[in-house]
PyMOL Python script that loads the backbone (N, CA, C, O; Angstrom):
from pymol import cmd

cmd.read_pdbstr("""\
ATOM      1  N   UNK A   1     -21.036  -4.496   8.845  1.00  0.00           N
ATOM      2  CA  UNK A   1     -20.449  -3.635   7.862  1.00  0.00           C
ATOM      3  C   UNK A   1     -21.016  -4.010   6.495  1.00  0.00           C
ATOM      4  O   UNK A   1     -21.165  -5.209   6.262  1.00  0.00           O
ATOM      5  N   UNK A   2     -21.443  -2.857   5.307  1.00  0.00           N
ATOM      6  CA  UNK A   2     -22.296  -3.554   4.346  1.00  0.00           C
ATOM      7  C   UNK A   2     -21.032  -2.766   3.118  1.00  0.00           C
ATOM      8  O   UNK A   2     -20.361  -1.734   3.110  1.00  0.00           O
ATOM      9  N   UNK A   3     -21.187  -3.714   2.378  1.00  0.00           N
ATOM     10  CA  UNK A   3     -20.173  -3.485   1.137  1.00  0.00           C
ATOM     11  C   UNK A   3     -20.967  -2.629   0.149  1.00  0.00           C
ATOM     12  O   UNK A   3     -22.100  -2.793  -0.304  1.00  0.00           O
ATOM     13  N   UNK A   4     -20.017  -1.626  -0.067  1.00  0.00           N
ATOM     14  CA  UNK A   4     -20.467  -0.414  -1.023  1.00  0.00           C
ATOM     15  C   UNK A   4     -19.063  -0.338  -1.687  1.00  0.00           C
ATOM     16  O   UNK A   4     -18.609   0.801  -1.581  1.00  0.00           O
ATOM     17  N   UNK A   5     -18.437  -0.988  -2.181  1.00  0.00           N
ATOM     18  CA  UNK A   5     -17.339  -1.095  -2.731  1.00  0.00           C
ATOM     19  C   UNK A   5     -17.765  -1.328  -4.187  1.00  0.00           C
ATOM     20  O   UNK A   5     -18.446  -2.280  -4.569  1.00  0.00           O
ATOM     21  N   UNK A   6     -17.283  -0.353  -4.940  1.00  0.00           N
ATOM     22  CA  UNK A   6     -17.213  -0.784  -6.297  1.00  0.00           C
ATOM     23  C   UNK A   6     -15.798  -1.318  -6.611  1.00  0.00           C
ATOM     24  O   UNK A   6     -14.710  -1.076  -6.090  1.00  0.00           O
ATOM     25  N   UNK A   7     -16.247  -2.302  -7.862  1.00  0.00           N
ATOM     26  CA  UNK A   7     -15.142  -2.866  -8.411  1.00  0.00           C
ATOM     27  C   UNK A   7     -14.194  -2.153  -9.404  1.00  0.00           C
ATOM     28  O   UNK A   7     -14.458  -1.945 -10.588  1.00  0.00           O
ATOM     29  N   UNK A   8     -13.185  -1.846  -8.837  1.00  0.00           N
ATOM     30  CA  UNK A   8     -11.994  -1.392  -9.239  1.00  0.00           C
ATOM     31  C   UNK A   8     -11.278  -1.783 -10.555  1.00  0.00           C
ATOM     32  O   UNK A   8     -10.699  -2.833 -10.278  1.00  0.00           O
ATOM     33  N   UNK A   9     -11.005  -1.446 -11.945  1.00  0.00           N
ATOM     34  CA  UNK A   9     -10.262  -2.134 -12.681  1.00  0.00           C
ATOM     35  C   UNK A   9      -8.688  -1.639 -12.281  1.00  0.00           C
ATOM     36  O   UNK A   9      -8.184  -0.549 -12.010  1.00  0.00           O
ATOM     37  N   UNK A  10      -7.925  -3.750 -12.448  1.00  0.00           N
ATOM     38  CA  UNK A  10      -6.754  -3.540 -11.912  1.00  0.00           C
ATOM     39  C   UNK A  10      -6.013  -3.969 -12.882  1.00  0.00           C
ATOM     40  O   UNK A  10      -6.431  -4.645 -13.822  1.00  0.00           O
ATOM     41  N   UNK A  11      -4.532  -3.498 -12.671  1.00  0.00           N
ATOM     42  CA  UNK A  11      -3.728  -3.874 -13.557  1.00  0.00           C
ATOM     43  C   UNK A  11      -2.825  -4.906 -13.464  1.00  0.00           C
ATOM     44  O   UNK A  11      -2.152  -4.422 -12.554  1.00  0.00           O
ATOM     45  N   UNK A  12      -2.417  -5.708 -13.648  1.00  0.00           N
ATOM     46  CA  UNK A  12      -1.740  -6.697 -12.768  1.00  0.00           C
ATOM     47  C   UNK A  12       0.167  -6.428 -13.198  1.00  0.00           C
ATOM     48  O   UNK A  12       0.757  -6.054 -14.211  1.00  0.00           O
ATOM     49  N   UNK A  13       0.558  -6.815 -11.944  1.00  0.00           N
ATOM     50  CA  UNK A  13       1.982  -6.091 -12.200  1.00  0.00           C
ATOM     51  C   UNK A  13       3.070  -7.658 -12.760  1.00  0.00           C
ATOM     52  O   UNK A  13       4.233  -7.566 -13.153  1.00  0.00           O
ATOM     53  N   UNK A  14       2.479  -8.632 -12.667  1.00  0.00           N
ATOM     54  CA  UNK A  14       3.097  -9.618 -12.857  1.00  0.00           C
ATOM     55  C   UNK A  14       4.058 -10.396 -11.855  1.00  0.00           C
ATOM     56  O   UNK A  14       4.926 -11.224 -12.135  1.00  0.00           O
ATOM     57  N   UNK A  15       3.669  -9.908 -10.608  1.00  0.00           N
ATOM     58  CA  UNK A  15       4.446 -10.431  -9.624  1.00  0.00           C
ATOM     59  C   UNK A  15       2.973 -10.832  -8.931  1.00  0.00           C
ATOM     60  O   UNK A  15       2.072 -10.078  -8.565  1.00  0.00           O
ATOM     61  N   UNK A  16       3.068 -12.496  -8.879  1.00  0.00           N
ATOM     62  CA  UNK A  16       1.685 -13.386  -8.548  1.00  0.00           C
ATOM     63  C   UNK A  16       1.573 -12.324  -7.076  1.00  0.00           C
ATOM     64  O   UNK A  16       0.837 -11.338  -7.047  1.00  0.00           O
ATOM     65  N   UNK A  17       2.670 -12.866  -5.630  1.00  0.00           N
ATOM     66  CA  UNK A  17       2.351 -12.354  -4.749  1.00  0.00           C
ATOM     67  C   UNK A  17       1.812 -11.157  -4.631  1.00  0.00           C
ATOM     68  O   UNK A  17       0.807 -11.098  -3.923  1.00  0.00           O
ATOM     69  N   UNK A  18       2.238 -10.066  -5.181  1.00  0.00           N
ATOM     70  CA  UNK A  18       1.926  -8.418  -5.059  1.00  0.00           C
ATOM     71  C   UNK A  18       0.352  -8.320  -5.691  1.00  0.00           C
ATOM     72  O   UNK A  18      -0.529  -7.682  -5.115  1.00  0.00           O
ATOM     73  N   UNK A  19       0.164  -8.952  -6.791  1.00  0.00           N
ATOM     74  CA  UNK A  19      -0.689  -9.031  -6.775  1.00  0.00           C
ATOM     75  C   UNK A  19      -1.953  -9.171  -6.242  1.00  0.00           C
ATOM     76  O   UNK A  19      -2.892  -8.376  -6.196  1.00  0.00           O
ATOM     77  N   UNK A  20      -1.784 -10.787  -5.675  1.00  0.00           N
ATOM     78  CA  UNK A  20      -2.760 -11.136  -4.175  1.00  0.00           C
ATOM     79  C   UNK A  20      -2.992 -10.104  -3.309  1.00  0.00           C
ATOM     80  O   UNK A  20      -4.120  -9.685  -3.049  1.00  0.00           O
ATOM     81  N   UNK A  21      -1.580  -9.509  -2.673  1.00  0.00           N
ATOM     82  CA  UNK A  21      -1.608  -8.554  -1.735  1.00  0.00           C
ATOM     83  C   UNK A  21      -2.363  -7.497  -2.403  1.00  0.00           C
ATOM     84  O   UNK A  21      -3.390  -7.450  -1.726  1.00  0.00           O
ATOM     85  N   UNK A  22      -2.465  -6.663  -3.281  1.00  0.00           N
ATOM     86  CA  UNK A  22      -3.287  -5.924  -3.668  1.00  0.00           C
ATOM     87  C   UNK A  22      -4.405  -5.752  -4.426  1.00  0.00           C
ATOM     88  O   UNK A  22      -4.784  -4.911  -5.242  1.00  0.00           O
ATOM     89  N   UNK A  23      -4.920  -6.941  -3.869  1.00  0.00           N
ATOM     90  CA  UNK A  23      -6.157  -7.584  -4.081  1.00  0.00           C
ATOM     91  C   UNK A  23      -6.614  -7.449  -6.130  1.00  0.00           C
ATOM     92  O   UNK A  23      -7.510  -6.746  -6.597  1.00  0.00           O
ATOM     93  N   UNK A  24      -5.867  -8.161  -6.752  1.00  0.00           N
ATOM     94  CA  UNK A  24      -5.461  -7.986  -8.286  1.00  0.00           C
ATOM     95  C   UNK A  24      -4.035  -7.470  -9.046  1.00  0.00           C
ATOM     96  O   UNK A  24      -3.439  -7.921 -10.024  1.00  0.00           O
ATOM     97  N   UNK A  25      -3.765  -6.339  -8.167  1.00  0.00           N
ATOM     98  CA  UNK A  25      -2.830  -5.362  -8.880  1.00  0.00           C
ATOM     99  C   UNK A  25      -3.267  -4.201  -8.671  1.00  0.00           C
ATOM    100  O   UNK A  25      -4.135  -4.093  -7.805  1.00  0.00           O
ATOM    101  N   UNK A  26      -2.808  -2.985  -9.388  1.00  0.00           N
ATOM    102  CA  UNK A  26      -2.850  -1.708  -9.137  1.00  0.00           C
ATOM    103  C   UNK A  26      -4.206  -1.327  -9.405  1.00  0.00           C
ATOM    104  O   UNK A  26      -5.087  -2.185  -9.472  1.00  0.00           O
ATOM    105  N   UNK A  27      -4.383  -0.416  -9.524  1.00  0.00           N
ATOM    106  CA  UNK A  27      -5.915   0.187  -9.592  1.00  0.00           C
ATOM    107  C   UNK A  27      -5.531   1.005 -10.671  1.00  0.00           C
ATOM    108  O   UNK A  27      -4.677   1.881 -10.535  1.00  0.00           O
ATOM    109  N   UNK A  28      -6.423   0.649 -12.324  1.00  0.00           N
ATOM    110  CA  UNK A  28      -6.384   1.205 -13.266  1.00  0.00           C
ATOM    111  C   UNK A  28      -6.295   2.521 -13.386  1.00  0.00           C
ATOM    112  O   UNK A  28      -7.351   3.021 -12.996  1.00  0.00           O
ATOM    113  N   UNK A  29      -5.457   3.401 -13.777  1.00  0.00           N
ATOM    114  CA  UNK A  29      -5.418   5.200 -13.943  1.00  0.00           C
ATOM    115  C   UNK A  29      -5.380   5.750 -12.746  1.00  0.00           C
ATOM    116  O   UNK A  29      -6.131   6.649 -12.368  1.00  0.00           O
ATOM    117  N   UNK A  30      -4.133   5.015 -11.830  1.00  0.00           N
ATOM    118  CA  UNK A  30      -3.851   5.497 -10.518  1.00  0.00           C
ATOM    119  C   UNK A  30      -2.744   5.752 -10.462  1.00  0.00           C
ATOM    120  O   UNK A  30      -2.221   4.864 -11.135  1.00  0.00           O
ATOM    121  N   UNK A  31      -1.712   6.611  -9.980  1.00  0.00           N
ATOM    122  CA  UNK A  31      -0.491   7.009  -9.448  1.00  0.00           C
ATOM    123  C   UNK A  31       0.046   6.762  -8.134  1.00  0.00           C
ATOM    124  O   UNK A  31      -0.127   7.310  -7.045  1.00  0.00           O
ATOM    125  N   UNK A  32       0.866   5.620  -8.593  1.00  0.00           N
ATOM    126  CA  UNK A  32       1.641   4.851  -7.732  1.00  0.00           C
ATOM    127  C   UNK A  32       3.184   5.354  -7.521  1.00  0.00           C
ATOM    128  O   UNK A  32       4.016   5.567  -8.403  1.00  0.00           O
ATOM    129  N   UNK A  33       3.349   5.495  -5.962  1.00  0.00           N
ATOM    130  CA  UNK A  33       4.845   6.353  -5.821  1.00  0.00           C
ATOM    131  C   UNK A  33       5.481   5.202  -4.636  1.00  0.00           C
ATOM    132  O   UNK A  33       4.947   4.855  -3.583  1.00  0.00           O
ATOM    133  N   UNK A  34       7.091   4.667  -5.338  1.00  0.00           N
ATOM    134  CA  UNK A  34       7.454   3.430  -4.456  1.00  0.00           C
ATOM    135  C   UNK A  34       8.317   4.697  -3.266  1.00  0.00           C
ATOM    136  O   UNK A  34       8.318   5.927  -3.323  1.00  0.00           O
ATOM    137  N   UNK A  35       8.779   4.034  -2.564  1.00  0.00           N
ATOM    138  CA  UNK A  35       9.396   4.901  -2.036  1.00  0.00           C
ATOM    139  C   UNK A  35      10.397   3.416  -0.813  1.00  0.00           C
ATOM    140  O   UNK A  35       9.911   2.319  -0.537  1.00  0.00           O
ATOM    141  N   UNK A  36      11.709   3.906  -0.375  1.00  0.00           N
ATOM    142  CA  UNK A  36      12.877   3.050   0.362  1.00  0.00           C
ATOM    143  C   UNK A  36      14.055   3.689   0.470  1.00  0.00           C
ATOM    144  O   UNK A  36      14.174   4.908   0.344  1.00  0.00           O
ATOM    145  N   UNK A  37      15.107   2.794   0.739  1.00  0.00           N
ATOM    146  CA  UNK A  37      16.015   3.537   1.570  1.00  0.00           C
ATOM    147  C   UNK A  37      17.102   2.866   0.074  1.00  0.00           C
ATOM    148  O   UNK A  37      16.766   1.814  -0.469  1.00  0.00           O
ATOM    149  N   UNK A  38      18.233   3.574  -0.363  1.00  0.00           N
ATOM    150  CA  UNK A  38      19.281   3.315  -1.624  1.00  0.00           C
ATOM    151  C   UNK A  38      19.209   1.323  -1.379  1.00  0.00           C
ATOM    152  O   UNK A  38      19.169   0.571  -0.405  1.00  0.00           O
ATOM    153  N   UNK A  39      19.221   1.188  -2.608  1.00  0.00           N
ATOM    154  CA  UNK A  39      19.177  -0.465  -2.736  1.00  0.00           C
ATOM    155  C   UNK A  39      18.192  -1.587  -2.383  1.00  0.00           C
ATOM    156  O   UNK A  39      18.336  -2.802  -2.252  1.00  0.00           O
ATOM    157  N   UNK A  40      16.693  -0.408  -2.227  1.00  0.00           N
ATOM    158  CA  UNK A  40      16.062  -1.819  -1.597  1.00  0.00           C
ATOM    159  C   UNK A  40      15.134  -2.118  -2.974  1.00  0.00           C
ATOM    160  O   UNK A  40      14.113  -2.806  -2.985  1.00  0.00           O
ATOM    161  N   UNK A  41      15.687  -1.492  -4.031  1.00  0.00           N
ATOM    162  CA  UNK A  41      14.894  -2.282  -5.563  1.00  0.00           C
ATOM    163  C   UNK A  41      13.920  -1.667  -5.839  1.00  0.00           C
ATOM    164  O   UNK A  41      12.943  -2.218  -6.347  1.00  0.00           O
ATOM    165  N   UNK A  42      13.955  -0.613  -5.614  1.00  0.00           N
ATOM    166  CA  UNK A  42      12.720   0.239  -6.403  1.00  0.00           C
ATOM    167  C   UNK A  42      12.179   0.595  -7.424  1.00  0.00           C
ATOM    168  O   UNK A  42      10.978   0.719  -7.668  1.00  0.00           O
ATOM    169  N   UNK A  43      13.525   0.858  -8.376  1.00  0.00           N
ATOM    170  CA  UNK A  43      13.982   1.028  -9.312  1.00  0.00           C
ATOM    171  C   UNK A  43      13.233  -0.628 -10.412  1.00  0.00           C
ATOM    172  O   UNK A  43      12.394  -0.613 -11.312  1.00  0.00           O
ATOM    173  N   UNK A  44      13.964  -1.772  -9.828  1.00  0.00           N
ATOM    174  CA  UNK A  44      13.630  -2.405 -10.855  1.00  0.00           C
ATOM    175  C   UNK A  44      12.382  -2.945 -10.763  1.00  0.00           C
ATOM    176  O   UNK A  44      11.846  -3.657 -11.613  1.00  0.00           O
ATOM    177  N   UNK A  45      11.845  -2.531  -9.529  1.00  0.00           N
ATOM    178  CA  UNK A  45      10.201  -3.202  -8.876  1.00  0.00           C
ATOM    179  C   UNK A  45       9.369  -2.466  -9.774  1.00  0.00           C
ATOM    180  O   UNK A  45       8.426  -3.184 -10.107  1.00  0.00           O
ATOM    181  N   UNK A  46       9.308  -1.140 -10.402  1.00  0.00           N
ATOM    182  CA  UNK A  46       9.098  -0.631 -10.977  1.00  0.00           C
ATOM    183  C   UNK A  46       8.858  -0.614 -12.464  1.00  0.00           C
ATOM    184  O   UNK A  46       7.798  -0.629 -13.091  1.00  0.00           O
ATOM    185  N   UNK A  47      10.506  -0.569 -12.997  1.00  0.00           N
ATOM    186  CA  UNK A  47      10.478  -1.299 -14.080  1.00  0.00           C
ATOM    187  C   UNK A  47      10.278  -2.938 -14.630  1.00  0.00           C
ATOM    188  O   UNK A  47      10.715  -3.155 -15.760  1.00  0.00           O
ATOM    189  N   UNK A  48       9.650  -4.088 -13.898  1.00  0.00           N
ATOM    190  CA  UNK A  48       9.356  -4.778 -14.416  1.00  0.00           C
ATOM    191  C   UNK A  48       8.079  -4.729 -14.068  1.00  0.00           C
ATOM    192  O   UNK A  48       7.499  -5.664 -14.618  1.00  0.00           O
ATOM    193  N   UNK A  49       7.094  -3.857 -13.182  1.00  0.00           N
ATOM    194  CA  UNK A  49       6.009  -3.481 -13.410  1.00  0.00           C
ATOM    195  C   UNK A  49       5.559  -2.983 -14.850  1.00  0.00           C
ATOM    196  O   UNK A  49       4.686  -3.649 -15.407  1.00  0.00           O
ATOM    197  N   UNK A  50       6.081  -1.860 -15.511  1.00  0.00           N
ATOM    198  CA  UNK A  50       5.724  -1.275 -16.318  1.00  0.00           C
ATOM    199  C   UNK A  50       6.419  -2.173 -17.517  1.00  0.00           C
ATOM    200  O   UNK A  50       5.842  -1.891 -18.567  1.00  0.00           O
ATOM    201  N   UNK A  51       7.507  -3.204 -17.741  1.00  0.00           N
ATOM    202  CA  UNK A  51       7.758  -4.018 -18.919  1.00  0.00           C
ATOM    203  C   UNK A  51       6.476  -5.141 -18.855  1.00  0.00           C
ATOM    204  O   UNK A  51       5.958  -5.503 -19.911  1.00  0.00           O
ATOM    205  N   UNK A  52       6.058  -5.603 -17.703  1.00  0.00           N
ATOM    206  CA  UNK A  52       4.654  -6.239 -17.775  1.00  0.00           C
ATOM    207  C   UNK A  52       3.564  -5.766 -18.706  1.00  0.00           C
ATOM    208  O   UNK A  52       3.136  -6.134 -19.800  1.00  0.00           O
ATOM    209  N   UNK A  53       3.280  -4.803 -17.843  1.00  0.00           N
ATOM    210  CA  UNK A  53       2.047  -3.583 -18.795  1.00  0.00           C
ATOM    211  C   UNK A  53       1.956  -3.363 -19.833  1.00  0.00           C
ATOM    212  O   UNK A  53       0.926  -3.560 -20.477  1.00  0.00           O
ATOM    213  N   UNK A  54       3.174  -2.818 -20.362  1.00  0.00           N
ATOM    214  CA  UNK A  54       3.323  -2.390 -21.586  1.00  0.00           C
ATOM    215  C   UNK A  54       2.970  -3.400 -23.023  1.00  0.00           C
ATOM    216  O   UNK A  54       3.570  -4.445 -23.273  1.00  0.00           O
ATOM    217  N   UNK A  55       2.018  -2.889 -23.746  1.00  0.00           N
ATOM    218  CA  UNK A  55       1.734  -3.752 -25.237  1.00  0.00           C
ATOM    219  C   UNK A  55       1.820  -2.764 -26.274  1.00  0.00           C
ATOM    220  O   UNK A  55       2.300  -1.668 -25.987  1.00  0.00           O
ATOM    221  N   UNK A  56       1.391  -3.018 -27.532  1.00  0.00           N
ATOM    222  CA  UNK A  56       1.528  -2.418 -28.527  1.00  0.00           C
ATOM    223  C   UNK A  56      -0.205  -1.416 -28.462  1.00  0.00           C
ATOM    224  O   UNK A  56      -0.455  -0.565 -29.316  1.00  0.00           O
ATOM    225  N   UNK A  57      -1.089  -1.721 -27.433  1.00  0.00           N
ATOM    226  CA  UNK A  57      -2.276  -0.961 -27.619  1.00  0.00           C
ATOM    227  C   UNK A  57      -2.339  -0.357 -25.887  1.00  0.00           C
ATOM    228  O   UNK A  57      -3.233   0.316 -25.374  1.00  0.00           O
ATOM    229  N   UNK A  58      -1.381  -0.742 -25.414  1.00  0.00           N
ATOM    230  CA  UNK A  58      -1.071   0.087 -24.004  1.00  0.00           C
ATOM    231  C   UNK A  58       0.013   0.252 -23.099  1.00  0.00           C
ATOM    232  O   UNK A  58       0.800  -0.436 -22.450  1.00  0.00           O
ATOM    233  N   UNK A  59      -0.266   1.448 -23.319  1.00  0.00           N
ATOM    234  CA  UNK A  59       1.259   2.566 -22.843  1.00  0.00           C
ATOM    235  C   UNK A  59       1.306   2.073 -21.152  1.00  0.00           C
ATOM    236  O   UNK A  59       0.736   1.235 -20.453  1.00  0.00           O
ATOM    237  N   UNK A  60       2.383   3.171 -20.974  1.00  0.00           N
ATOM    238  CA  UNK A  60       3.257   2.767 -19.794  1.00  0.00           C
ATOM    239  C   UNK A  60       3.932   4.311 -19.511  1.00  0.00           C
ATOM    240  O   UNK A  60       4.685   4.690 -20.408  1.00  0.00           O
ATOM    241  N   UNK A  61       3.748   5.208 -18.401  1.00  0.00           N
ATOM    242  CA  UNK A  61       4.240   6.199 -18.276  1.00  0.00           C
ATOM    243  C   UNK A  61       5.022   6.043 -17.111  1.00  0.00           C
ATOM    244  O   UNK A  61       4.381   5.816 -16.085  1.00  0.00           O
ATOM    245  N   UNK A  62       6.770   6.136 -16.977  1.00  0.00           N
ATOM    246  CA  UNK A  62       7.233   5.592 -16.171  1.00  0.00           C
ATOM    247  C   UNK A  62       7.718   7.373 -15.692  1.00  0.00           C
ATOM    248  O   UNK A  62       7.852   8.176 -16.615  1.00  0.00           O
ATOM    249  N   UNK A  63       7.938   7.828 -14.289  1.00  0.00           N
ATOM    250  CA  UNK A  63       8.692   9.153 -13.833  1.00  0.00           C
ATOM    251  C   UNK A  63      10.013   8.316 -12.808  1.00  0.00           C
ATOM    252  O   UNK A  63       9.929   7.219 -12.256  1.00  0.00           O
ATOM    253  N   UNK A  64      11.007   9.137 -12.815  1.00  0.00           N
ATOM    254  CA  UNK A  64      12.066   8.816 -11.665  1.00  0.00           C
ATOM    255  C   UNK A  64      12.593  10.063 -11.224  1.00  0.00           C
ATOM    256  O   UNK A  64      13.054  10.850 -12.050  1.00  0.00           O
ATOM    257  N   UNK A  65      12.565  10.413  -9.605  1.00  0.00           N
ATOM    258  CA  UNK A  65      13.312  11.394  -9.515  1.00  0.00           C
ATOM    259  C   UNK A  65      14.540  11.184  -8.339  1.00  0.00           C
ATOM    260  O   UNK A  65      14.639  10.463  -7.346  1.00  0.00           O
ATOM    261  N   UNK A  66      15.354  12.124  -8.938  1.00  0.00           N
ATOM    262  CA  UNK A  66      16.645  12.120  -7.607  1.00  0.00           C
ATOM    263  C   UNK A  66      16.012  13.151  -6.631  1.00  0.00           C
ATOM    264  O   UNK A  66      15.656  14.301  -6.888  1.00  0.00           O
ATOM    265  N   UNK A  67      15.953  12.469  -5.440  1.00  0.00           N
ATOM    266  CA  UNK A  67      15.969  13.176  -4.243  1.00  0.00           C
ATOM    267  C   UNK A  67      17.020  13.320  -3.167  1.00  0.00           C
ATOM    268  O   UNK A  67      16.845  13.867  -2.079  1.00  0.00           O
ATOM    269  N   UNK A  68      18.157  12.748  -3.616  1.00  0.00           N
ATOM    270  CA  UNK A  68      18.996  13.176  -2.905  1.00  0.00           C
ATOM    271  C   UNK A  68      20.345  13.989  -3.790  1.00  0.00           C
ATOM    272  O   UNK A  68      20.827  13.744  -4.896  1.00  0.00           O
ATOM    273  N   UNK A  69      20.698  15.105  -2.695  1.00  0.00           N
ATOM    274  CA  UNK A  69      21.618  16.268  -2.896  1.00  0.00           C
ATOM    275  C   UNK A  69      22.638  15.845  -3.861  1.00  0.00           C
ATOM    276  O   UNK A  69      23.460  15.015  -3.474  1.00  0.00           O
ATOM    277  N   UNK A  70      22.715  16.348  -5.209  1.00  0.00           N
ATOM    278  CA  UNK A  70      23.710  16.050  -6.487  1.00  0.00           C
ATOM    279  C   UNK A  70      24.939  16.924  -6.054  1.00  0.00           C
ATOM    280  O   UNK A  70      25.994  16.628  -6.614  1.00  0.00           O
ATOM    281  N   UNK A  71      24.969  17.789  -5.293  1.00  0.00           N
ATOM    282  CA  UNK A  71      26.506  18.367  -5.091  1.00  0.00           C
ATOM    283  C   UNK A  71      26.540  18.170  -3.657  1.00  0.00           C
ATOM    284  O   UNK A  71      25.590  18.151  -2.874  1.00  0.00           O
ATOM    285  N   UNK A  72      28.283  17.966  -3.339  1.00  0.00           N
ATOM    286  CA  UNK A  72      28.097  17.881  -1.854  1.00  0.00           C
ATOM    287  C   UNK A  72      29.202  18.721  -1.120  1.00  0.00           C
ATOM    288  O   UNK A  72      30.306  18.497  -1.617  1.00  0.00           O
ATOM    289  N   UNK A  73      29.238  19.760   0.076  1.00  0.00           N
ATOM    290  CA  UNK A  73      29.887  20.727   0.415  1.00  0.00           C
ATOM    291  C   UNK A  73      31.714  19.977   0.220  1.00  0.00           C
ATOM    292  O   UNK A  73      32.200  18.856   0.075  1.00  0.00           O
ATOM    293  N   UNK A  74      32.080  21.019   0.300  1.00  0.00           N
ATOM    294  CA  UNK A  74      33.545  20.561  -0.051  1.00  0.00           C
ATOM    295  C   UNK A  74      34.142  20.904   0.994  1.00  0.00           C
ATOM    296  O   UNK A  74      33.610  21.869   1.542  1.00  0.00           O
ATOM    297  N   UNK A  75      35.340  20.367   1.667  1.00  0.00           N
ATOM    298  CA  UNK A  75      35.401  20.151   3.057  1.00  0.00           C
ATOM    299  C   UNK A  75      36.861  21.226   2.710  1.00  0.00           C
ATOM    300  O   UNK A  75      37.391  21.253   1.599  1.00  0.00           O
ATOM    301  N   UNK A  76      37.313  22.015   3.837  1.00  0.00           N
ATOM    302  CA  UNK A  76      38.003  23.167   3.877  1.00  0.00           C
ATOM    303  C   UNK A  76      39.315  23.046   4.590  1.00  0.00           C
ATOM    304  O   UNK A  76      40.051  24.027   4.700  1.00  0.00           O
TER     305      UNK A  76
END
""", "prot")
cmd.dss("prot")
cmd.show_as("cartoon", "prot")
cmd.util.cbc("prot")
cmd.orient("prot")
């Protein structure tokens, strides 16, 4: 197998392990979507990703959405 891999700029999320595992950190000007089941920390895996990142010469664009049903049938 011959390496044709270019080098990726990464971002590092500040969590040593995750890092390793993703061989640096994220991949610069990429869109990353966490995804789990209520409570498994997504939310703050997230946000201390992006309080890492964030400096006074680089931004941080954070999205959150609800995917689960905001009204729920009313029982009769």
């Amino acid at each position: 197998m011959t390496k044709h891999r270019r080098d990726v700029a990464r971002i590092q999320t500040g969590i040593r392990n995750l890092d390793e595992l993703l061989g640096g950190g994220l991949p610069k000007g990429s869109v990353t979507v966490l995804g789990g089941p209520p409570g498994a920390g997504k939310t703050i895996l997230a946000q201390q990703i992006c309080f890492h990142g964030v400096t006074a010469r680089q931004r941080v664009l954070y999205f959150n959405t609800l995917s689960e049903p905001t009204a729920r049938p009313c029982a009769t």
